[in-house]
Structures are given as structure tokens and as C-alpha cells.
C-alpha positions as CSV (number, residue, x, y, z in Angstrom):
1,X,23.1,-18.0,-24.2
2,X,21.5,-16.0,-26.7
3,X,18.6,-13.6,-26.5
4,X,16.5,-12.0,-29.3
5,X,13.3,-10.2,-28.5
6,X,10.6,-9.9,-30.6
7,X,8.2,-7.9,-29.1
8,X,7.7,-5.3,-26.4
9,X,10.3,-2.9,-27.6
10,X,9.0,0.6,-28.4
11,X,5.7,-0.8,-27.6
12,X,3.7,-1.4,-24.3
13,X,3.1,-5.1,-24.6
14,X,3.7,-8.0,-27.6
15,X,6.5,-9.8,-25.6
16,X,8.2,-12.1,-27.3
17,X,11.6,-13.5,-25.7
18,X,13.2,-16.4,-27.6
19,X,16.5,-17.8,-25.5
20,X,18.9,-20.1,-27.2
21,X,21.6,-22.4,-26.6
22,X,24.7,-23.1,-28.4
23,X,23.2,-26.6,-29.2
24,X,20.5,-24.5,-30.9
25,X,17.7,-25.3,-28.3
26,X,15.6,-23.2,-27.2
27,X,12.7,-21.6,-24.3
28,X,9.8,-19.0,-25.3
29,X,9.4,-16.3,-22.5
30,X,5.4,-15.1,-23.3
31,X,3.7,-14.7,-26.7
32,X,2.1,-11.6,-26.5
33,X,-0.3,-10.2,-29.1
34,X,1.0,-6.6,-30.2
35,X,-1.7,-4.7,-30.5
36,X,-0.2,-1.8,-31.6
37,X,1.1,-3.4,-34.6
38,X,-2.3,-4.7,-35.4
39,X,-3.9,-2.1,-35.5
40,X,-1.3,-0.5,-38.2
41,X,-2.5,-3.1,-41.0
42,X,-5.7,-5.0,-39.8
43,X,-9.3,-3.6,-38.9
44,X,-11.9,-5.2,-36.7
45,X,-14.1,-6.8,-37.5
46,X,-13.7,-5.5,-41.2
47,X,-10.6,-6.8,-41.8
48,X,-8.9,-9.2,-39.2
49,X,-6.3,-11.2,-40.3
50,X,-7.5,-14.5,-41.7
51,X,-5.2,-16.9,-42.4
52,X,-1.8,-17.9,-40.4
53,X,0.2,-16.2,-43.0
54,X,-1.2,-13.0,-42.4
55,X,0.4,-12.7,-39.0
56,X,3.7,-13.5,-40.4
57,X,3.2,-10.9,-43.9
58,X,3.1,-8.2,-41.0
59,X,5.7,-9.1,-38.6
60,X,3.2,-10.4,-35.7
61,X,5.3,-13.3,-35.0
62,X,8.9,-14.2,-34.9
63,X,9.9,-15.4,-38.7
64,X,8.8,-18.9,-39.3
65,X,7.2,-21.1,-42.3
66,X,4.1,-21.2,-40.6
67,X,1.8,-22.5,-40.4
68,X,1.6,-22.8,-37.0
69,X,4.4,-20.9,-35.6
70,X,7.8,-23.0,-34.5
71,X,11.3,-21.9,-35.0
72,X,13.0,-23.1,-37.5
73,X,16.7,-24.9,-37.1
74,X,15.9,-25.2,-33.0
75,X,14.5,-27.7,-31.0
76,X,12.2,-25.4,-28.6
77,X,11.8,-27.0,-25.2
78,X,9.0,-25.1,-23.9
79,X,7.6,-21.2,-23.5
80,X,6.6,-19.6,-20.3
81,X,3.8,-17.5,-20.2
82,X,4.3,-14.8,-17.5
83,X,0.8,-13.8,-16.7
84,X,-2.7,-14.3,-18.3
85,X,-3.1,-10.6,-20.1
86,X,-3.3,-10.9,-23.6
87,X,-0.2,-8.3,-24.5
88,X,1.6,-11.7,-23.0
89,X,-0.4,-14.8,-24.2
90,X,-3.1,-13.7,-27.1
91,X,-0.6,-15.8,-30.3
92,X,-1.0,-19.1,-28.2
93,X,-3.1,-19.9,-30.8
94,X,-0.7,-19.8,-33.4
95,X,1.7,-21.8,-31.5
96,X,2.7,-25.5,-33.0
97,X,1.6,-28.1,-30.6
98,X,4.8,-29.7,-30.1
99,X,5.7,-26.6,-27.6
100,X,4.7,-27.1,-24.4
101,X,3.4,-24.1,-22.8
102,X,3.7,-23.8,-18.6
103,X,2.2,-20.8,-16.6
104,X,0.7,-20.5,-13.4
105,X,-2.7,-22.1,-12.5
106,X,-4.1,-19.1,-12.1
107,X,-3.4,-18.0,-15.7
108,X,-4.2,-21.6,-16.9
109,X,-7.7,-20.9,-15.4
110,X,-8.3,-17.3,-16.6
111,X,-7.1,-18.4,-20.6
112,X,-9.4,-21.4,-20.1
113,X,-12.0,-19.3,-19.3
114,X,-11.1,-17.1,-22.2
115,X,-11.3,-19.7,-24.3
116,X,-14.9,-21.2,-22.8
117,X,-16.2,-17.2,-24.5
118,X,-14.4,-17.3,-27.4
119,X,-14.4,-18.9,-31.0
120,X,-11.9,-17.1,-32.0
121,X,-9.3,-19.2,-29.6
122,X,-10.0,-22.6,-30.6
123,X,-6.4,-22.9,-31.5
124,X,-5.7,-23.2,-27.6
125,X,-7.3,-26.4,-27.7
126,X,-3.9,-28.4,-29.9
127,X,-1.8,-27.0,-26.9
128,X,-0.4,-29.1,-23.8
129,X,-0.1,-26.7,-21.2
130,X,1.3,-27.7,-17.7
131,X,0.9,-25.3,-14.3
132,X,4.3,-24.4,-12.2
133,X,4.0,-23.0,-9.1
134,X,6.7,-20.5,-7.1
135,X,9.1,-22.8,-5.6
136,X,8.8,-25.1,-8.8
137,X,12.4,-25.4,-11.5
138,X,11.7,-26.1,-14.7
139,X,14.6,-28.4,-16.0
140,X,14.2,-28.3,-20.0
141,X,17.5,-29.6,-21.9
142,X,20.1,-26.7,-20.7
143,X,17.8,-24.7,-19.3
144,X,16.7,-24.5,-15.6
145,X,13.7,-21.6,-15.1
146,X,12.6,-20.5,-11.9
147,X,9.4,-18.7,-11.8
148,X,8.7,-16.8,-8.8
149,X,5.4,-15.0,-8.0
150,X,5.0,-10.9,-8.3
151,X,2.4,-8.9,-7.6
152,X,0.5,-7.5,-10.6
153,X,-3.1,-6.2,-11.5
154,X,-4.1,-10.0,-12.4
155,X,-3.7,-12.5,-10.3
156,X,-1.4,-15.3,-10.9
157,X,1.4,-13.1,-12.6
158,X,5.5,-14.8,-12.5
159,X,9.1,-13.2,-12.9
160,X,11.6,-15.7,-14.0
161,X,15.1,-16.8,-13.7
162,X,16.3,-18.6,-16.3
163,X,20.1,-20.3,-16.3
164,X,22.2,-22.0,-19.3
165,X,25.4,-22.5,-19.7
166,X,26.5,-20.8,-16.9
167,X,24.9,-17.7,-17.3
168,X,21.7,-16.4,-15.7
169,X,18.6,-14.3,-16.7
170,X,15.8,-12.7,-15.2
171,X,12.6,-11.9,-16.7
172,X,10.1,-9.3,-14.5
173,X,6.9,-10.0,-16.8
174,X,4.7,-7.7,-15.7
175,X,4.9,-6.1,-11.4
176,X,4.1,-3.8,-9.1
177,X,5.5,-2.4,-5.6
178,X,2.7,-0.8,-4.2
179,X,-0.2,-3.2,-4.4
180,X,-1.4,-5.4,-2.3
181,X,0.7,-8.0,-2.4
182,X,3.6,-6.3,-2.9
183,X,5.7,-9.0,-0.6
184,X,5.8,-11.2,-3.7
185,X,7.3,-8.4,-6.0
186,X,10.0,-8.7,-3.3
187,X,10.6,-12.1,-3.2
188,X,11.4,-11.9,-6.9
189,X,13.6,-8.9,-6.3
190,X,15.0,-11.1,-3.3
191,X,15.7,-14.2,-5.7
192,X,17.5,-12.2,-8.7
193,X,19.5,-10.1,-6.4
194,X,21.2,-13.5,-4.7
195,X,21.8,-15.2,-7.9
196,X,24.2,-12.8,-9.6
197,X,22.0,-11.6,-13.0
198,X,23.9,-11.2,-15.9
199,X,21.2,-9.8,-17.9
200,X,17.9,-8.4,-16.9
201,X,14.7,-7.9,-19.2
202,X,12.5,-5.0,-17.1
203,X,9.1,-3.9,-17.9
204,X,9.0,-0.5,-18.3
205,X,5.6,0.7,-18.8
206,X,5.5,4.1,-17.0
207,X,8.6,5.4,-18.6
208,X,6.8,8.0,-20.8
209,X,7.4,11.8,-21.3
210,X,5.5,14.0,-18.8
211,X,2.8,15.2,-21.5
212,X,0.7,11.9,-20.2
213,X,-1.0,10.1,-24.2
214,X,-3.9,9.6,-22.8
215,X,-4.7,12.6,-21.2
216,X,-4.1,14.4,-24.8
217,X,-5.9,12.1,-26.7
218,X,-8.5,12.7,-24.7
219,X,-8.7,16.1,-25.2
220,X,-8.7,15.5,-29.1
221,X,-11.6,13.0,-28.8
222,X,-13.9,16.0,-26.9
223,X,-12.8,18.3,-29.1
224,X,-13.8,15.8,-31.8
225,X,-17.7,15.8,-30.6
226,X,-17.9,19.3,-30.4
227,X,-17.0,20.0,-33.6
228,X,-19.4,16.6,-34.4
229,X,-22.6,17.5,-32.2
230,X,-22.0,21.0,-31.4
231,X,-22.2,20.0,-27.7
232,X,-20.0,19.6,-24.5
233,X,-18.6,16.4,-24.0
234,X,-18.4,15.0,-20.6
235,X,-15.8,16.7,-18.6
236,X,-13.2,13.8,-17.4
237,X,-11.9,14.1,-13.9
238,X,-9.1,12.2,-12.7
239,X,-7.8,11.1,-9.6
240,X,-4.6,9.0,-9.8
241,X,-4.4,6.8,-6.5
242,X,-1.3,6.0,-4.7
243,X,-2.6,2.1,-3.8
244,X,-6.0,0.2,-3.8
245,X,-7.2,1.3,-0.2
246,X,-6.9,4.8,-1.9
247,X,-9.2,3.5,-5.2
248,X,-11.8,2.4,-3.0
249,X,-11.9,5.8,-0.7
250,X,-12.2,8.4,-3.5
251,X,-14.7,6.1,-5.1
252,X,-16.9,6.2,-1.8
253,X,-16.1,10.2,-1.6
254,X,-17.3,10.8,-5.3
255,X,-20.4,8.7,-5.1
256,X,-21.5,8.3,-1.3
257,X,-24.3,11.6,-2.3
258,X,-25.0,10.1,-5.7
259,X,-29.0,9.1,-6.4
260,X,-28.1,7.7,-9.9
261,X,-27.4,4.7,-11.7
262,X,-23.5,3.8,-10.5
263,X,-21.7,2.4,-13.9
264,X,-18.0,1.1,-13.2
265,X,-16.0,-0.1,-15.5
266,X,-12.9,-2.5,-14.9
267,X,-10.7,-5.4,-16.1
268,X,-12.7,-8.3,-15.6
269,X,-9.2,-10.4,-14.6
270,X,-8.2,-7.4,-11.7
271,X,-9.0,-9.0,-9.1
272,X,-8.3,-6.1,-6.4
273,X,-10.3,-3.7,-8.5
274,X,-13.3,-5.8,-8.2
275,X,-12.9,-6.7,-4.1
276,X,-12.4,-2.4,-4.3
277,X,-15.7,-1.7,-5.9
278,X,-17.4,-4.6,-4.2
279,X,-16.7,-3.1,-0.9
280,X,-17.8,0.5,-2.4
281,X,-21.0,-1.3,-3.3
282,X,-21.7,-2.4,0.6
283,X,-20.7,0.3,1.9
284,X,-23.0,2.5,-0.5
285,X,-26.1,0.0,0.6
286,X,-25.9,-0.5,-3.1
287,X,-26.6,-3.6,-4.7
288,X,-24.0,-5.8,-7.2
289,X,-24.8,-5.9,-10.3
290,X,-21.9,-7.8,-13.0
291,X,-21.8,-8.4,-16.5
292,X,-21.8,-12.3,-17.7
293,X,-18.0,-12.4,-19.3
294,X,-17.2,-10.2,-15.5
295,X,-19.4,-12.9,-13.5
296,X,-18.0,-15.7,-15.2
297,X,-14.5,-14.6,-14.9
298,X,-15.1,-14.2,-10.8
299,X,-16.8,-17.9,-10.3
300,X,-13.6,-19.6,-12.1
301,X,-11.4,-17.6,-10.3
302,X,-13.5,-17.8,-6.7
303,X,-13.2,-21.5,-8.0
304,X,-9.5,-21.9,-7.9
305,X,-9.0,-20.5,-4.4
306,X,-9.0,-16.5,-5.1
307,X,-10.3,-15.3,-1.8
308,X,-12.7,-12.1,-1.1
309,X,-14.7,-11.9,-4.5
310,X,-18.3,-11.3,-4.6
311,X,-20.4,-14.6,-4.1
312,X,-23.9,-12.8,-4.2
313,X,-25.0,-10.8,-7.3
314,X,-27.3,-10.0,-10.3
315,X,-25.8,-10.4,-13.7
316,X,-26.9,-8.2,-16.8
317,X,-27.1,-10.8,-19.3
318,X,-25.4,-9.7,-23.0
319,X,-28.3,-9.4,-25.4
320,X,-28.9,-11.8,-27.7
321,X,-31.5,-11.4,-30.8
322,X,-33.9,-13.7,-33.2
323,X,-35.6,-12.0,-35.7
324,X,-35.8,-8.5,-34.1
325,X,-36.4,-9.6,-30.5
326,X,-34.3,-10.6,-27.7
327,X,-33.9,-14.2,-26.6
328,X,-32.3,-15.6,-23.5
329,X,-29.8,-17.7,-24.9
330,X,-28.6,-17.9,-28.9
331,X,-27.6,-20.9,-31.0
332,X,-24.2,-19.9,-30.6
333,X,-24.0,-19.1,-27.4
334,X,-21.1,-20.5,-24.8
335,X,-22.1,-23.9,-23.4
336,X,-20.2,-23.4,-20.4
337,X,-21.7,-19.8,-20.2
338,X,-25.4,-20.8,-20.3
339,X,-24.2,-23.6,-17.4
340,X,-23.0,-20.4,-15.6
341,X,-25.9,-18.4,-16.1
342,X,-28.3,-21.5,-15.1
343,X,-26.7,-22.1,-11.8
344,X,-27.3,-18.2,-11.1
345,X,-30.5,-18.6,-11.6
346,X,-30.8,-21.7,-9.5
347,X,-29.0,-19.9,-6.6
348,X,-30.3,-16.8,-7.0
349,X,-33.9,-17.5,-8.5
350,X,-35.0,-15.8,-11.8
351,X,-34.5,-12.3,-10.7
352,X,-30.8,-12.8,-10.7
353,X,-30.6,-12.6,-14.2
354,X,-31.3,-9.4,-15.7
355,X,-32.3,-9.6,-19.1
356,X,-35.5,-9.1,-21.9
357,X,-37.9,-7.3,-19.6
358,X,-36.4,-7.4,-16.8
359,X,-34.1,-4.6,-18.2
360,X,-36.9,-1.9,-18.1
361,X,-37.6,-3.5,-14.2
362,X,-34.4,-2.9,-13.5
363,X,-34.4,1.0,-14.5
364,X,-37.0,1.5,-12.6
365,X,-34.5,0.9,-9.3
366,X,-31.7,2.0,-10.6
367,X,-30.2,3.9,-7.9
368,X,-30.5,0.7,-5.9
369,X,-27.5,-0.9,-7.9
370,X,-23.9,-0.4,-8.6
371,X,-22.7,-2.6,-12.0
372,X,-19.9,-3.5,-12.4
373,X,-18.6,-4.4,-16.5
374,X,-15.3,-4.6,-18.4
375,X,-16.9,-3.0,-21.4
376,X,-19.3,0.3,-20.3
377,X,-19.9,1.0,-24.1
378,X,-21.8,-2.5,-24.7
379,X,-24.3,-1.6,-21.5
380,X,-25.1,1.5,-22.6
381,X,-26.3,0.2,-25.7
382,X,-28.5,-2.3,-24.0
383,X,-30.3,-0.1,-22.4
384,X,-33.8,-0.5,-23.6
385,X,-35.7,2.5,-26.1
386,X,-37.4,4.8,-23.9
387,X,-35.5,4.9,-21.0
388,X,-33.0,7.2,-20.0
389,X,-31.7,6.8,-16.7
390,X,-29.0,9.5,-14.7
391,X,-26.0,7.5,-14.6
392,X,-22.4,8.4,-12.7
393,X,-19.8,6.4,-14.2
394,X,-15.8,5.7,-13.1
395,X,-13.6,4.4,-14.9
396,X,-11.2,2.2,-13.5
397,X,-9.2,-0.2,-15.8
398,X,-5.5,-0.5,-15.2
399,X,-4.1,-1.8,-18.3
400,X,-2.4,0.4,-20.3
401,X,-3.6,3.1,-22.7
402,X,-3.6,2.1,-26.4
403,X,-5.0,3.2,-29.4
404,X,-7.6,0.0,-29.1
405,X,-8.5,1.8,-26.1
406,X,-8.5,5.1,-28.0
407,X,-10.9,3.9,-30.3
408,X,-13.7,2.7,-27.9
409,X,-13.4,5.6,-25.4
410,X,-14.8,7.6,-28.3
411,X,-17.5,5.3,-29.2
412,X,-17.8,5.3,-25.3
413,X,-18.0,9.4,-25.1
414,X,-20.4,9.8,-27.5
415,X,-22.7,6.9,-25.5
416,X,-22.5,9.0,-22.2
417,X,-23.3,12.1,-24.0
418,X,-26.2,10.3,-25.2
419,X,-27.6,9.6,-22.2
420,X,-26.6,13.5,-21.0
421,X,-23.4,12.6,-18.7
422,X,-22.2,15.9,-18.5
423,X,-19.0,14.5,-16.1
424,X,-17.5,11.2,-15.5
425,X,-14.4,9.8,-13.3
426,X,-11.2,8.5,-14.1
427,X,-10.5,6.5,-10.8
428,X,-7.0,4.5,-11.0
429,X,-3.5,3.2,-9.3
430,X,-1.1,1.5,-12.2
431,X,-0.6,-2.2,-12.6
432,X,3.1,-1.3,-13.1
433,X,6.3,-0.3,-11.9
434,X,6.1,3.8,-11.2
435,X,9.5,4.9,-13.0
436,X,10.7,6.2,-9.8
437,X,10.6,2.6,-8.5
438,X,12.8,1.5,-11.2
439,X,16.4,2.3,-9.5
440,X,15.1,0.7,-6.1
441,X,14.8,-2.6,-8.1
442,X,17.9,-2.2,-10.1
443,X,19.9,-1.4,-7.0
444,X,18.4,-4.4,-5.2
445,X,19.2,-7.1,-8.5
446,X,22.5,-5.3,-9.5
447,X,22.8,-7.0,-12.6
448,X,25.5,-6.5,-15.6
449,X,23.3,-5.6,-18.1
450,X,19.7,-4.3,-18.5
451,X,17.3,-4.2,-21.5
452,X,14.1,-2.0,-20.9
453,X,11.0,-3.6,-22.4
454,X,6.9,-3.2,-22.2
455,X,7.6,0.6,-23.4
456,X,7.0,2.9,-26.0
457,X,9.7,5.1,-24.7
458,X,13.0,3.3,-23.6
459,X,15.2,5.9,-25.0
460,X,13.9,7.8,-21.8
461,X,14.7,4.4,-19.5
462,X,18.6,5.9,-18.7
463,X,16.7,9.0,-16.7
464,X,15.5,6.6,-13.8
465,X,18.5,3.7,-13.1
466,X,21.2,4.0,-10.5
467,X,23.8,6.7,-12.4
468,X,26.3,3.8,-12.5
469,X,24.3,1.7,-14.6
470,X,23.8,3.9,-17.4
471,X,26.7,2.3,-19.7
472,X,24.9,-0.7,-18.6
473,X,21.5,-0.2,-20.8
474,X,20.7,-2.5,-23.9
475,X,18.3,-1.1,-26.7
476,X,18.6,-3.9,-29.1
477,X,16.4,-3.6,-32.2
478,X,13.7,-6.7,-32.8
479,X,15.0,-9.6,-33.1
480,X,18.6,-8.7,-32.6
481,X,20.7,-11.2,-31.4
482,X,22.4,-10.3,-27.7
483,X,25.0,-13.2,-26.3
484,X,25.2,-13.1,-22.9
């Protein structure tokens, strides 16, 4: 079997595994959009890439003609998609549609609902995709792939074990130990370690020198907006939680005294974070508020089974303008949003949905509500002219820092200064793998031979495995061929 990856090395995220058999077949593991290497040659939304070929001028995808992508020479059987973050699934879209895509239904639901909000996606609609389940194999020419469940911040996130021609693979995606459902992470560990790996591909996300990128980029970005506004930025204060019970006990110790406005800002997919701030919410006597790509995102997931999310709540309704004044809905709008939005209104009469003048209403009781939104920047911008309410706002995304995040915490900084936050909270336990963790999981698999991945800083991946498995580390270069 061979193995050539295409993405994920010496950056967090991109994954692209292509696995191929000596009858030149082949299986995709994920298809993740690099946004690091975006970022070097396209702007948004000044300059986005327009056409297939762009991705392909820049290296964005595995070499093809294009243009839809499909691998030339190789009859590819299928791709596995390993979780429903976009680092692992965002170039679906430039897929052919003679590859079948499976993931879990979980992931199906959350790209669906992606999809449902975005134009920019429409590509997803040429694409058969089927759901596995754990427990499932996946039989595809010489190929059998196992995918078995770990816990991650999203739900519906898959390992794999992949055979052919007598030798065997495993594939982490994207896991955790110390979450909530950490039992699953085992059973993967479990799985690989009774199958005799040959080769495993690890995330590696937290393998990073001590001088933490954020937390000095940060420090550039206020220093940034002094020199700007001659003024203060807010003062960032961190706490770094050792699971999710933690998360939701510092947030109740920060804010339990707080008369203000209570801003939170998460990923709209993490499930856990939002049952966390939920609970903060009822315990502060606070009530719900969520933002309409947040609220949408918990109804299809409630909808497929996902237990504990909020089922009573007002939603701040993205503005929308018509010749200088705010409408309800916009020609262009979703269609499966506005039926969302209608049915909240239905349930929840007319004062569910915040929105036009409601917004100024809304002020007036602020310290009444806790809102919850995956993009903080975009609600302080809807606050209507003339108010400026006290606000207390945590942070608490899990993904992993980027320079897209970069750029919008200082479009976000500048916002908060605005509205005179003089202090703000960085509230947070990792969606991955601590490095420490690393050596208990390759003790457990044991396999032959390791390639880090998901990781700016793999050169740094030999200071946290078992000492015997140091000779045992793979740093190929993109798209290097490794026969295993």
C-alpha cells in the first residue's frame, strides 16, 4: 500500500490522505481546506479564488487536470471524511462526482446544514454521499476501512483503520482524551492496538514550542491599537481548563456578579461548549439568547438525536438591508433558514426573534440575557446607533489558532474597545490531543511506524513518543510517496 499526504504537514489542518494499491486503486482519507495556504495567495472577499484552476495554480489540491478534482491513472473507490470541520471537508466541492464520499451521519447533517447557509457550496449538491456508523466496514475493491468513533469538539468525529494487501493503517482524524466522551477515543485506541498497525497517521495539533502563537500575536494586535487609537486595548485574561465541567465553573465564577450584557462566543458545531454555556445561562437566571447560523446548527443536530441542547431560546436575527433600512428576510436569503426562523416564531411567538426594533427593546434588558454566537464581531456591529450597552464577553472557541483567526480577533478588539471593554476572557479546554497524551496512545497502538500530522511543528513530535519509537517517526514531504 502506498501513502502520500497532501495536506496537514507543517500545517494545523488541510488533510489530504490518498492510499493506493498496486492495481492503482485508490481511497481519499478527508479533503480538508488549508487555510493557511489560502491565505498566502487569495484575499476575502477581494480576491477568492474563482475558477477550479485557481486551487490547483496554488497547490490547494492534489495535482490533477481539473476541473473537478479526480486522480489521474487511478480508479478512486471512495474518500472518508473524518469529521464535519472544514480543515477536513471544505474541497468537497471540488470533488468529481464519481467519488463517493461516506462519513458519519452526524457530519452528513452538520455539512448539509452548511450547505442550507451557503452559496458558495453548491458544489456539494453533484456529490453521493453515504453515512457509516462505528461497527460498519467499508469493503471498496482491496480496501476494507473500519471507522470507529472518537471523541472530538464536534460531534460525529471517526478514526479509521484501513487494510490492503495485507497491511493495515490507522487514521486518528481529529480526538481528545479528556472530554466528555472520552470512552470512544479509547475504543479507537482499543481497535488499532489489537490489529497490529503498521503505520499510523496522528494528529498532532498541540505539539508547538512553549512560546504559545496566539498568546504573542495577541500581544502584537494590542500593541497595534495603541499605537492606532492611542488607547488601552482590552486586557485578555485566560484561563486554560483541564475538561468541560471546568469551562462551565470558571465561566459561572467570572460572571455570577456581572450586571452586563453576557457576549459568548463559540463554534456553532461544539456541541459540549454549548450544553456548557447553556447551563451557565440557567444557572445565572439568565436568559438564551443564539445567533440564526448557531440556532440552526442546534435544531438539525437536536434533530438527529444529539441529546441536552437548548430547546427554548431567542434568536438575534442577522441584519438584512433594502435601501438603507433593515428588513426581515432578503431576496437571497436561505429558504430553509427563513423555515427555521418561521417555526421560532410559531413556537415562540414574535418576541422570539430579535430583529429591526426589537434590537433597541432588547438593550433595554440586557442584563437579562446571555447570547451565545460563533462570530462576536458581526453582533457587535448590529448593535443599533445610539446604544451602547456594558458588555462582559468570553471567548470560548476550540479550534485552533490561525491567522484567519488572527485577522478577525483584531477587527474583533477594535469592536470591544468601541463599545469601552476594558477586559475580556479567554475561557477554553482543547479539542485535541494534549502532547503529553501522545506517548499513552502510542504505547497503547504500538505501531511500526508513525507520521505526525494536523501540526505546524512536527520536527518537535520526537520530544513526546515512547523513547523507543523515535527511529520510528516519518516526516515525509507533500505528496511523498511512503510504501508500507
Amino acid at each position: 500500500m502506498e501513502v502520500r499526504i497532501y495536506g496537514g504537514i507543517e500545517e494545523i489542518g488541510g488533510n489530504k490522505i490518498i492510499l493506493s494499491s498496486p492495481n492503482r486503486r485508490s481511497i481519499i482519507l478527508d479533503f480538508g481546506k488549508s487555510f493557511s495556504r489560502e491565505e498566502a495567495f487569495f484575499q476575502y472577499p477581494f480576491m477568492p479564488p474563482s475558477f477550479p484552476e485557481d486551487y490547483f495554480k496554488a497547490g490547494l489540491l492534489p495535482p490533477a487536470k481539473g476541473p473537478n478534482w479526480k486522480m489521474e491513472g487511478y480508479d478512486t473507490l471512495g474518500l472518508m471524511v473524518s469529521h464535519a470541520h472544514l480543515d477536513h471537508w471544505g474541497y468537497l466541492p471540488m470533488l468529481h462526482s464519481e467519488i463517493e464520499v461516506f462519513l458519519g451521519e452526524a457530519a452528513l447533517r452538520i455539512i448539509e446544514s452548511y450547505r442550507a447557509m451557503r452559496r458558495d457550496l453548491s458544489g456539494l449538491d453533484r456529490l453521493k454521499m453515504s453515512p457509516f456508523k462505528t461497527g460498519d466496514v467499508l469493503n471498496l475493491g482491496e480496501f476494507s476501512v473500519t471507522p470507529i468513533h472518537v471523541d472530538h469538539s464536534i460531534p460525529g468525529a471517526y478514526g479509521f483503520i484501513v487494510e490492503c494487501c495485507g497491511r493495515k493503517l490507522a487514521y486518528t482524524g481529529d480526538l481528545r482524551m479528556h472530554g466528555p466522551k472520552a470512552s470512544m477515543t479509547m475504543d479507537f485506541i482499543d481497535a488499532a492496538a489489537s490489529e497490529g498497525i503498521d503505520l499510523l497517521i496522528m494528529e498532532a495539533t498541540k505539539v508547538a514550542p512553549e512560546n504559545d502563537p496566539e498568546s504573542s500575536l495577541v500581544k502584537v494586535l494590542e500593541n497595534r491599537i495603541w499605537y492606532k487609537w492611542r488607547r488601552s486595548p482590552p486586557k485578555r485574561v485566560s484561563f486554560e481548563a483541564s475538561d468541560e465541567k471546568e469551562v462551565g465553573e470558571k465561566m459561572i465564577e467570572i460572571l455570577e456578579r456581572s450586571n452586563s450584557l453576557i457576549l459568548v462566543e463559540l463554534a456553532s458545531t461544539d456541541v459540549d461548549r454549548i450544553r456548557t454555556v447553556y447551563e451557565v445561562a440557567r444557572k445565572l437566571d439568565r436568559k438564551l439568547v443564539m445567533d440564526e447560523r448557531t440556532a440552526f446548527m442546534v435544531d438539525k443536530l437536536s434533530e438527529l438525536g444529539v441529546r441536552d441542547l437548548p430547546r427554548k431560546y431567542f434568536v438575534w436575527k442577522r441584519r438584512k438591508g433594502k435601501q438603507g433600512r433593515e428588513v426581515k428576510f432578503s431576496s437571497n436569503e436561505s429558504k430553509v433558514l427563513k423555515e427555521f426562523l418561521g417555526k421560532v416564531e410559531d413556537e415562540g411567538g414574535e418576541e422570539s426573534l430579535i430583529w429591526g426594533g426589537r434590537r433597541a427593546e432588547f438593550f433595554r434588558n440586557a442584563d437579562s440575557y446571555l447570547v451565545v454566537t460563533n462570530n462576536a464581531t458581526r453582533f457587535l456591529y448590529e448593535i443599533p446607533l445610539g446604544i451602547k450597552p456594558e458588555i462582559d464577553f468570553v471567548m470560548s472557541r476550540s479550534e485552533p489558532f490561525s491567522e484567519e483567526s488572527a485577522l478577525s480577533l483584531d477587527r474583533l478588539l477594535n469592536w470591544l474597545l468601541l463599545y469601552d471593554v476594558r477586559r475580556y476572557y479567554r475561557v477554553h479546554v482543547s479539542g485535541h490531543l494534549s502532547p503529553y497524551q501522545i506517548k499513552e496512545v502510542l504505547d497503547a497502538i504500538d505501531p511500526d511506524k508513525v507520521v505526525p500530522i494536523h501540526t505546524e511543528h512536527r520536527d518537535l513530535f520526537d520530544l513526546f513518543v515512547p523513547r523507543r519509537m523515535v527511529d520510528s517517526i516519518l516526516l515525509p514531504r507533500v505528496g511523498e510517496p511512503l510504501v508500507i
